[in-house]
Each structure stands twice: as C-alpha cells, then as structure tokens.
PAMARFI-105179 format. One record per atom (N, C-alpha, C): atom name; x, y, z. Coordinates in nm, 3 decimals. Layout:
REM PAMARFI-105179
   a       c1       c2       c3
  CA        X        Y        Z
...
This chain:
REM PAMARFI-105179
   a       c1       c2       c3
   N    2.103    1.070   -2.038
  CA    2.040    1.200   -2.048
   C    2.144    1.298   -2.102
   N    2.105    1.382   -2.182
  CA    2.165    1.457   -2.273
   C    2.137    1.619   -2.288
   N    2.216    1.672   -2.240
  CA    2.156    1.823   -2.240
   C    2.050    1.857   -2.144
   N    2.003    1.787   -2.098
  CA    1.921    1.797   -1.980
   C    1.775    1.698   -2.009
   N    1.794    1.648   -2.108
  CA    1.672    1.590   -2.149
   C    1.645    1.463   -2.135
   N    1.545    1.436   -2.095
  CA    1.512    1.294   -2.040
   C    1.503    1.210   -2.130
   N    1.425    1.260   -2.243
  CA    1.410    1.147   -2.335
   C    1.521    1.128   -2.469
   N    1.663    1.216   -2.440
  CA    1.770    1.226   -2.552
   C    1.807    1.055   -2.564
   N    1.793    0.993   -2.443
  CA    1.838    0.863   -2.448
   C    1.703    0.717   -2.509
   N    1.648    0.763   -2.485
  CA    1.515    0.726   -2.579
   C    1.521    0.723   -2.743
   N    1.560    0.870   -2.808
  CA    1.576    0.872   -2.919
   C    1.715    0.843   -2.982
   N    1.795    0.807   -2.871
  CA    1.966    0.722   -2.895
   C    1.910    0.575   -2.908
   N    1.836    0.520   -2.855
  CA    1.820    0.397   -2.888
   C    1.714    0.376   -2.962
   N    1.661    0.452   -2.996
  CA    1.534    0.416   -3.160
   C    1.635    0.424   -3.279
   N    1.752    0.537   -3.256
  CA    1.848    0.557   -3.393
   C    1.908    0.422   -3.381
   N    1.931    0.359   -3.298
  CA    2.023    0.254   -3.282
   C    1.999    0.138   -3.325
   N    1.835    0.153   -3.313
  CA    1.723   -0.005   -3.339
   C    1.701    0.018   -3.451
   N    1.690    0.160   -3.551
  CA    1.654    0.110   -3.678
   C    1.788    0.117   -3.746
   N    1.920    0.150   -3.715
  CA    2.031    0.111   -3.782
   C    2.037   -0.047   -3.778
   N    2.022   -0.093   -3.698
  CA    2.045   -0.228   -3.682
   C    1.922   -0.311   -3.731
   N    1.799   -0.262   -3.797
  CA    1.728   -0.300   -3.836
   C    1.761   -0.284   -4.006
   N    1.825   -0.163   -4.040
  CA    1.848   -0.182   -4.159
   C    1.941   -0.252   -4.182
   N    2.068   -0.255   -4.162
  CA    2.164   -0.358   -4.097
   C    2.108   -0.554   -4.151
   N    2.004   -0.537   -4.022
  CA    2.004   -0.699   -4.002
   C    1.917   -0.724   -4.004
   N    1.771   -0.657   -4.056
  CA    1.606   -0.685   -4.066
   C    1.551   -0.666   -3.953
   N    1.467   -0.705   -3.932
  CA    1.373   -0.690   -3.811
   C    1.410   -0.805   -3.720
   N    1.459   -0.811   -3.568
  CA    1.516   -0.867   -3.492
   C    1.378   -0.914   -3.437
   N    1.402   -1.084   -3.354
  CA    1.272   -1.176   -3.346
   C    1.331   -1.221   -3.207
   N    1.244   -1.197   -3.122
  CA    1.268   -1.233   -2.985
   C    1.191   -1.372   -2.958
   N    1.285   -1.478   -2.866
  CA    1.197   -1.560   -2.788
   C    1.107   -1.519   -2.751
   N    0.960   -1.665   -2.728
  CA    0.914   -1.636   -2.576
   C    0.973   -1.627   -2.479
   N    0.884   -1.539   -2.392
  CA    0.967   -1.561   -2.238
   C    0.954   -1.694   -2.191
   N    1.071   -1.716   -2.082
  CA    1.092   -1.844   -2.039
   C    0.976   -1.812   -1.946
   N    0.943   -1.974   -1.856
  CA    0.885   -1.974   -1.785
   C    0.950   -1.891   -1.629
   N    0.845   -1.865   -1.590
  CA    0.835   -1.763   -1.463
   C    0.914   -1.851   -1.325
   N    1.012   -1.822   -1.291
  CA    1.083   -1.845   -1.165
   C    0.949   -1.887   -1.044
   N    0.936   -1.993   -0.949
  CA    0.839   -2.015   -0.892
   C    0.866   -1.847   -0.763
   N    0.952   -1.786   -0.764
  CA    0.981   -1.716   -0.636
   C    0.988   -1.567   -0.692
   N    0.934   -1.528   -0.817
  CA    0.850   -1.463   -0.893
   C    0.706   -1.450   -0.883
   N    0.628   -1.337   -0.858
  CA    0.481   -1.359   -0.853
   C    0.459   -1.235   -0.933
   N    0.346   -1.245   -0.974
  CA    0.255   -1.113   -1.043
   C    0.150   -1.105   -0.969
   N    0.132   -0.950   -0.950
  CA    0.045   -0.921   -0.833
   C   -0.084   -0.926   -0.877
   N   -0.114   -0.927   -0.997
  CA   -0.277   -0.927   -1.098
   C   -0.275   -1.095   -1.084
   N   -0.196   -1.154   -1.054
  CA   -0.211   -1.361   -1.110
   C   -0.263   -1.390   -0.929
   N   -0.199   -1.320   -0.834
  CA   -0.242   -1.354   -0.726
   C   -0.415   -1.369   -0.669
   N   -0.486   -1.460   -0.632
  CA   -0.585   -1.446   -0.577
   C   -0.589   -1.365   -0.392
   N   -0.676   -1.266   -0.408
  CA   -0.692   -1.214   -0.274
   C   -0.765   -1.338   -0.175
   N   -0.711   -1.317   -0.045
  CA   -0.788   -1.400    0.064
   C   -0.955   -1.346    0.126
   N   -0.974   -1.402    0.216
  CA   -1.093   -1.369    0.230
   C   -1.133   -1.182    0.273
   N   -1.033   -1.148    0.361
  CA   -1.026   -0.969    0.372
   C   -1.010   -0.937    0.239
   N   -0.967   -0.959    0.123
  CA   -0.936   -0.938    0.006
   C   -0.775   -0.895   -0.030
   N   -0.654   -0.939    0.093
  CA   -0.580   -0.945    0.101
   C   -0.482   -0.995    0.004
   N   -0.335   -1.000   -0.055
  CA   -0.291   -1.079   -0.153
   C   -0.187   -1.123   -0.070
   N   -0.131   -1.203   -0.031
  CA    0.006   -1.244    0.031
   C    0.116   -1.252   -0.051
   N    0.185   -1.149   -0.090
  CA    0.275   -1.152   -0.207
   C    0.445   -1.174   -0.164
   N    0.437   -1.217   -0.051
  CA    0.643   -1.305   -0.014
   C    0.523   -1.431    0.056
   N    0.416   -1.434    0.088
  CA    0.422   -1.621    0.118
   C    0.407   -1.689   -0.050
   N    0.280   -1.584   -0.150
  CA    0.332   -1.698   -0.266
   C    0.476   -1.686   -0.333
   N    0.544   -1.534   -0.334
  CA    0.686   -1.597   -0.370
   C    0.787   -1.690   -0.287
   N    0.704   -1.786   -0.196
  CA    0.811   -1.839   -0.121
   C    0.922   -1.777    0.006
   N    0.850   -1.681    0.051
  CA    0.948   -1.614    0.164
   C    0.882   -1.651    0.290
   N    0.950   -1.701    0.414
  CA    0.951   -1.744    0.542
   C    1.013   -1.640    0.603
   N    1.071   -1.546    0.632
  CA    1.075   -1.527    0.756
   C    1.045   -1.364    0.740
   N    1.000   -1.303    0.604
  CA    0.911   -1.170    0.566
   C    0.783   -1.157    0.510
   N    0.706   -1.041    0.541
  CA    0.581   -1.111    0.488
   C    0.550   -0.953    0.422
   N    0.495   -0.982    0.300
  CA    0.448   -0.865    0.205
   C    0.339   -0.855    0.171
   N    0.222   -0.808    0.191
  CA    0.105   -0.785    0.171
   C    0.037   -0.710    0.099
   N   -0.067   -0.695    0.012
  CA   -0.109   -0.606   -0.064
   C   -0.245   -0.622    0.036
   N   -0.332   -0.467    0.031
  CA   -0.422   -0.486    0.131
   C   -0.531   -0.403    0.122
   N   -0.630   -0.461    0.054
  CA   -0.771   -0.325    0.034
   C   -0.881   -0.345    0.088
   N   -0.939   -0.235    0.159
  CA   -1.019   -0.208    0.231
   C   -1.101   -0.088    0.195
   N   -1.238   -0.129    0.185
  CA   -1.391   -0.087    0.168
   C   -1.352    0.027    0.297
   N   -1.449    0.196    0.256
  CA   -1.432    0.263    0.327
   C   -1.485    0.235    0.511
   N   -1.388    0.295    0.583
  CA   -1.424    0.262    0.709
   C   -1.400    0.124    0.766
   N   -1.303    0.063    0.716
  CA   -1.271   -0.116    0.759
   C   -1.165   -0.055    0.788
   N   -1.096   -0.169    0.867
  CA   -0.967   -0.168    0.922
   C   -0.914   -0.200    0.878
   N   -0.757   -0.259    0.849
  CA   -0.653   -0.327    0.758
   C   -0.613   -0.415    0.839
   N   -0.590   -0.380    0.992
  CA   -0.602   -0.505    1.051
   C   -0.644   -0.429    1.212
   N   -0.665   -0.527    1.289
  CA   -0.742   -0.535    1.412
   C   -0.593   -0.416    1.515
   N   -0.608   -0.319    1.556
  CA   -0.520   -0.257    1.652
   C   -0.385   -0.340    1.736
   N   -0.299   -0.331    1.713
  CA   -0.185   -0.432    1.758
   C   -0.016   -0.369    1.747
   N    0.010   -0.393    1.852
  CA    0.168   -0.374    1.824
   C    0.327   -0.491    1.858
   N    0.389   -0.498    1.799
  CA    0.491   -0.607    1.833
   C    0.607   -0.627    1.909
   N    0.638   -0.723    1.964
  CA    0.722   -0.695    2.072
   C    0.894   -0.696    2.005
   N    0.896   -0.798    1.855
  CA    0.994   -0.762    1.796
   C    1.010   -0.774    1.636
   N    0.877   -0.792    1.584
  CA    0.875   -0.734    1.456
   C    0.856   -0.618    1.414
   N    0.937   -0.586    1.314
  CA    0.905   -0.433    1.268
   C    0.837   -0.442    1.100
   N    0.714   -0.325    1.115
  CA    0.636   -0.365    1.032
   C    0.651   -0.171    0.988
   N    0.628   -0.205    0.829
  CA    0.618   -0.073    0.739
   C    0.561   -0.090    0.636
   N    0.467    0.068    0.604
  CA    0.347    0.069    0.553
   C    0.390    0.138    0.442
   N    0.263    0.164    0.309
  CA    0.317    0.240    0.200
   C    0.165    0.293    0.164
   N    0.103    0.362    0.158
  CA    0.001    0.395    0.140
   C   -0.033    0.389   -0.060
   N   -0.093    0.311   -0.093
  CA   -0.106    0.316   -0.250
   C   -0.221    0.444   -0.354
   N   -0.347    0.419   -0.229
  CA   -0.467    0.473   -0.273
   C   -0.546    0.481   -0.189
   N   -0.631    0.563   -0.200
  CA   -0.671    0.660   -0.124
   C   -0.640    0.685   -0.025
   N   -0.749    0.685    0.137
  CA   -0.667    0.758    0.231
   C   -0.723    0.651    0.361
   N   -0.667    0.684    0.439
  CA   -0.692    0.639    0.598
   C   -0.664    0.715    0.734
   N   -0.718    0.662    0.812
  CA   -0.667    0.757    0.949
   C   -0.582    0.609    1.009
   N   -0.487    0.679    1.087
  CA   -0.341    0.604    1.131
   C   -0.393    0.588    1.300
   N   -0.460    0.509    1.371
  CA   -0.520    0.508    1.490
   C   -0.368    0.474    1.545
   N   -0.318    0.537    1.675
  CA   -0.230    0.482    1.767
   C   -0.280    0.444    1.904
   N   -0.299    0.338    1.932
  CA   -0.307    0.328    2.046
   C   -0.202    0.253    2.173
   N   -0.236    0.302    2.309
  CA   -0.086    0.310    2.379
   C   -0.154    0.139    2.468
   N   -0.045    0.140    2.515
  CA   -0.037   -0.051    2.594
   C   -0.121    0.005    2.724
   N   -0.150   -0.075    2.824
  CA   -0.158   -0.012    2.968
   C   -0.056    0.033    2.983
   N    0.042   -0.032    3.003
  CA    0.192    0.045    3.084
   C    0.180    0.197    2.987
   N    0.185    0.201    2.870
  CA    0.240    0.318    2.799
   C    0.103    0.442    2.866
   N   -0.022    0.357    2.855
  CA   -0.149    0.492    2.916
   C   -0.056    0.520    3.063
   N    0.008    0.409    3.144
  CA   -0.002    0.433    3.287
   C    0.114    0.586    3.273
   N    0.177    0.573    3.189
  CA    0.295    0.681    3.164
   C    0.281    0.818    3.134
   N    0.151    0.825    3.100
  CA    0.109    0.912    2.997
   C    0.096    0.905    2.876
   N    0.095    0.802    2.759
  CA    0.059    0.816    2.628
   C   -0.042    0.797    2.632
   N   -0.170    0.852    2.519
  CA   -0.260    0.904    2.498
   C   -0.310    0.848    2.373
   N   -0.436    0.833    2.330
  CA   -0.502    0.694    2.191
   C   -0.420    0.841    2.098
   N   -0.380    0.857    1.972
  CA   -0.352    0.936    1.846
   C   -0.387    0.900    1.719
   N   -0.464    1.018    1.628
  CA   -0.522    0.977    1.521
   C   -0.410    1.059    1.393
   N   -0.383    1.009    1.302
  CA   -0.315    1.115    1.181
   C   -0.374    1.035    1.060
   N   -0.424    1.159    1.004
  CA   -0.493    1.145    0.843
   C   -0.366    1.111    0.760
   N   -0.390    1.016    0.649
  CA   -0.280    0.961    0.536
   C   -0.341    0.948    0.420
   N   -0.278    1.008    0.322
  CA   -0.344    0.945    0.190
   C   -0.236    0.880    0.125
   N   -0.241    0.874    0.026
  CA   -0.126    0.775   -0.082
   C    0.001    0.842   -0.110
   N    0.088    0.790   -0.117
  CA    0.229    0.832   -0.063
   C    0.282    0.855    0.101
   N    0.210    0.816    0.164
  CA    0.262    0.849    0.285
   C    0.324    0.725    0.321
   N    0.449    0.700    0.401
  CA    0.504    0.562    0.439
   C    0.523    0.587    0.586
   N    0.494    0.436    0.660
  CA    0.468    0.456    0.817
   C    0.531    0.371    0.829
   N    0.638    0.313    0.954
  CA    0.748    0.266    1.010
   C    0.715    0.257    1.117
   N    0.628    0.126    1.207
  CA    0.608    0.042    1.267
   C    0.766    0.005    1.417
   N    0.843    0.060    1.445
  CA    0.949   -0.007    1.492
   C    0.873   -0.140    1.626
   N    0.970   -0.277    1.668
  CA    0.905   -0.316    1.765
   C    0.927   -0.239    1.925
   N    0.874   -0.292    2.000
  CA    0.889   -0.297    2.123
   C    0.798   -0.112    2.149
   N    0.757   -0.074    2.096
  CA    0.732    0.093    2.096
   C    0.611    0.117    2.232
   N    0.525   -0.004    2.220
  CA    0.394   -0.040    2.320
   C    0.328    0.065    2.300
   N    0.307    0.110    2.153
  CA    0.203    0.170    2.143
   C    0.111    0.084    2.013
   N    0.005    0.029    2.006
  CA   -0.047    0.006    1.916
   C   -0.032    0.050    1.747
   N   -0.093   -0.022    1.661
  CA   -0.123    0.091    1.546
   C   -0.237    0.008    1.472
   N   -0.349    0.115    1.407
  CA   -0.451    0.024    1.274
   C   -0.446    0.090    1.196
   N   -0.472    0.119    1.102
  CA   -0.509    0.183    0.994
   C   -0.694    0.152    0.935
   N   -0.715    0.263    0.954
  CA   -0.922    0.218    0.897
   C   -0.916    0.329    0.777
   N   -0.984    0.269    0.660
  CA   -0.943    0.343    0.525
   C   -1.089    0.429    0.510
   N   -1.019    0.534    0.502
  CA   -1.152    0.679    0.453
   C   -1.216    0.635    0.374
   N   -1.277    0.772    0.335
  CA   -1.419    0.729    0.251
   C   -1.415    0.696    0.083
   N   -1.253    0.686    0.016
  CA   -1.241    0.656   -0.073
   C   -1.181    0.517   -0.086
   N   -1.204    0.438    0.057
  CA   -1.124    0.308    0.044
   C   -0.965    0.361    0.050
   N   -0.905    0.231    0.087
  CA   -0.728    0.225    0.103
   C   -0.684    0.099    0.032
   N   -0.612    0.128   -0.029
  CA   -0.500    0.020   -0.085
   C   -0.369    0.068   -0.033
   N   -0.298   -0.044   -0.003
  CA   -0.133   -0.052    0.040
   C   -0.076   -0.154    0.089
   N    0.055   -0.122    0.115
  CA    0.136   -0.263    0.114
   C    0.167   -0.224    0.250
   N    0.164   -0.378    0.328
  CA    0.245   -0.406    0.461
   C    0.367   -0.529    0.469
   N    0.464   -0.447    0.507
  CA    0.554   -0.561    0.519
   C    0.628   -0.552    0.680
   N    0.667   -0.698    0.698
  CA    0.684   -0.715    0.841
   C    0.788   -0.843    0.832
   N    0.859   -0.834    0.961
  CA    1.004   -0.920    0.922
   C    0.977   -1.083    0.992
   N    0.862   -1.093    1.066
  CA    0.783   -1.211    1.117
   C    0.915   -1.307    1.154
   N    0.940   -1.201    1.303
  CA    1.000   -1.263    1.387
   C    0.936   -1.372    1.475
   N    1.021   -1.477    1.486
  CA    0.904   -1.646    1.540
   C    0.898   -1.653    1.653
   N    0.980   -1.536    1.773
  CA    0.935   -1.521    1.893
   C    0.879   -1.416    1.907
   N    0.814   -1.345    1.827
  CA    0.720   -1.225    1.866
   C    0.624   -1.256    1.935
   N    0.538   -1.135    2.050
  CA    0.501   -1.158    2.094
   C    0.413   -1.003    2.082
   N    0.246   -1.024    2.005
  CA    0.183   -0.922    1.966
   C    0.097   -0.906    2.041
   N    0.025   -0.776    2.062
  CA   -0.027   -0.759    2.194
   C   -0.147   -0.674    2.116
   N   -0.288   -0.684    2.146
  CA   -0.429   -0.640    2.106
   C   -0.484   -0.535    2.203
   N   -0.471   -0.461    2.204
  CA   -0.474   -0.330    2.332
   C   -0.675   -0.309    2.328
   N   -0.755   -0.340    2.235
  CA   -0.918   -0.338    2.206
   C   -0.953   -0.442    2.274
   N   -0.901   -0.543    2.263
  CA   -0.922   -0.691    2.312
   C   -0.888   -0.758    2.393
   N   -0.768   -0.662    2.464
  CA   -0.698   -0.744    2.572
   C   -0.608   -0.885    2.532
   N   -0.572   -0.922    2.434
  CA   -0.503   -1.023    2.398
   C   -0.383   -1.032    2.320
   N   -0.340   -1.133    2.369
  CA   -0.165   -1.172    2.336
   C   -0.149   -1.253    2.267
   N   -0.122   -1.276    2.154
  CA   -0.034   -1.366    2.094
   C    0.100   -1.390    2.126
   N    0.132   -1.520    2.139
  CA    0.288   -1.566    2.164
   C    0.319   -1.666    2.008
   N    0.362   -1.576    1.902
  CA    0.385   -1.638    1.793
   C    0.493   -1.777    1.793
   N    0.608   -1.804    1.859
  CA    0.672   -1.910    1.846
   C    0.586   -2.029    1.930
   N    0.452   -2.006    1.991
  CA    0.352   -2.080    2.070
   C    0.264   -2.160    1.965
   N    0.249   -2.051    1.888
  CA    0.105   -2.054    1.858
   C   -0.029   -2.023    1.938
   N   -0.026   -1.931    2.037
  CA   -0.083   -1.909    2.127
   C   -0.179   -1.789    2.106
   N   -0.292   -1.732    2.122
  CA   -0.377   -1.685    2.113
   C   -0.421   -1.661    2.298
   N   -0.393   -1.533    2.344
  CA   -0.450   -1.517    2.517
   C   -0.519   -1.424    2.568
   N   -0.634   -1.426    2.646
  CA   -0.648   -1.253    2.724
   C   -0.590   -1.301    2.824
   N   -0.549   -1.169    2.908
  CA   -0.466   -1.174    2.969
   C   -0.527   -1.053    3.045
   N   -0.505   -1.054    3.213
  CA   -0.512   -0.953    3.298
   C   -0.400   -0.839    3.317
   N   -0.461   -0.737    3.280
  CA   -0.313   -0.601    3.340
   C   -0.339   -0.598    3.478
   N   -0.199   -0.583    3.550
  CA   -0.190   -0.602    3.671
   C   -0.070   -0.530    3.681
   N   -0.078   -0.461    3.818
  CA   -0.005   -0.334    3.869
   C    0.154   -0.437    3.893
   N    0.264   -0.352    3.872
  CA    0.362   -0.451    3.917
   C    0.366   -0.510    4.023
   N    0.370   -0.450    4.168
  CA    0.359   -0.516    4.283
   C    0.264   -0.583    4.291
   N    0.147   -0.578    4.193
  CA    0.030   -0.677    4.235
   C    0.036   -0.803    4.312
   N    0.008   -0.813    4.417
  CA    0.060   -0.992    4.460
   C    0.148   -0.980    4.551
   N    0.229   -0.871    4.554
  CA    0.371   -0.845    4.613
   C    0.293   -0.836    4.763
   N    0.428   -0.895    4.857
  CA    0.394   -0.848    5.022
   C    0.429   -0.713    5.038
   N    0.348   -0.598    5.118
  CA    0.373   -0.485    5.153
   C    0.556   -0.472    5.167
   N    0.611   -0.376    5.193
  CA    0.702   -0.378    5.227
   C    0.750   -0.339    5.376
C-alpha cells in the first residue's frame, strides 16, 4: 500500500505482468495439481441429513470438529446442551438467531436463570467447558447459517438440561439420569 491506497499495489503488479509479458509473451500456467485428501471445498461437500456439512471429519481431523450448519427459520442447530470439557465456538454467517442459555439443576439450584440474546451474522459465541449452563441456538425468521467448532474431547461428558440426559462420550453412552439433592441417601447427621 502506497500513499494510503489500497489498490497502489494492485496496479504495481499489472505494471509488472505486462512488462514481463512484453518481455516474455503471455505466461501459461499448469493445471492445478490434484487436491490434498485433507483439503475440502465447502460447495464439493454433501450436507447430512439436518443439512449439516462436516468440514474437519471430511478433511480428516479426529480430535476437532468443524461444522457448517443451516437451519430453516425456527429449528434449532442443535438440541440444548453443555460440556463438561469441550469447548465449542460459534460464528454466525447469515441471518439471525436467538442464543437460548439454559442453566444445569445445580446452576438453577444457585440461582441461574433460562437467558435469551438475539444474534445476527457476525456475532461470535465462545462456548467454554464445565460453565453448567446449557446453550442452542434456534435460527429467526430469516434462517441461520454458521460454523461450529468444538475440540471433541473423548472423555466429555455432555449433559441435555430439556431431556434430562447424559452422554458419557469416551462410553458411548447415551443416559437419563435422576437430579438428586447431594445428601440424598445420606444418614441424618
């Protein structure tokens, strides 16, 4: 950039391409080589059945997961859930959504409270684990597109606060499960 101008370096390399064109003729590029398997294009990907794209399982990534993710107005992106040690972050692409938080039992027994915040595109949300407060995202009335990525830790342990259920990911486990007071069970004292 040159003088303040963005495109001074633009017109440094057109002077440059047709010197060297008068120079040496018109310069002839290969095809491109073939595509690295751990390379993907996000238009070559087929969406899953949510209409999801899994874009680090087809480039070959295990232990991160990158998602492209669109949702018809008023759907969810995914079912209310929070992690006990993955950390998951959002990027909002298009249009908008409301950001549902919802709290664990323990976190209601404390005082946290369900929380809603409106998002449209550009907004980025940061998931940390262990927080025990839920999160979904359900896309407004212009539909949502965006990316989720998450570090798919293999002892996580995700928790469904609508449903009452636990996943124990290094299990493979799928559970409901009873909330129960700590002393529950306990002898008086």
């Amino acid at each position: 950039m040159r003088n303040g101008s963005a495109s001074s370096g633009a017109r440094g390399a057109r002077t440059i391409l047709g010197r060297s064109r008068r120079r040496f003729g018109d310069v002839e590029f290969a095809d491109p080589g073939e595509r690295p398997a751990n390379v993907v294009n996000l238009d070559d990907l087929e969406p899953d059945a949510d209409g999801d794209k899994a874009i680090s399982a087809e480039a070959g990534s295990a232990r991160t997961g990158l998602n492209w993710v669109r949702r018809a107005p008023g759907h969810e992106a995914a079912v209310p859930h929070c992690h006990s040690l993955e950390e998951e972050f959002f990027v909002v692409l298009d249009g908008s959504c409301t950001l549902e938080l919802w709290p664990t039992p323990v976190a209601a027994q404390r005082g946290a409270e369900q929380e809603t915040h409106e998002l449209r595109a550009g907004h980025v949300v940061a998931r940390p684990p262990g927080t025990r407060i839920a999160h979904c995202f359900r896309a407004g009335p212009d539909g949502l597109t965006l990316l989720a990525y998450g570090t798919r830790e293999p002892n996580d342990i995700c928790f469904y606060p609508r449903s009452n259920k636990i996943y124990f990911r290094g299990a493979g486990l799928i559970a409901r499960l009873e909330h129960l007071d700590y002393w529950d069970g306990e002898p008086p004292l």
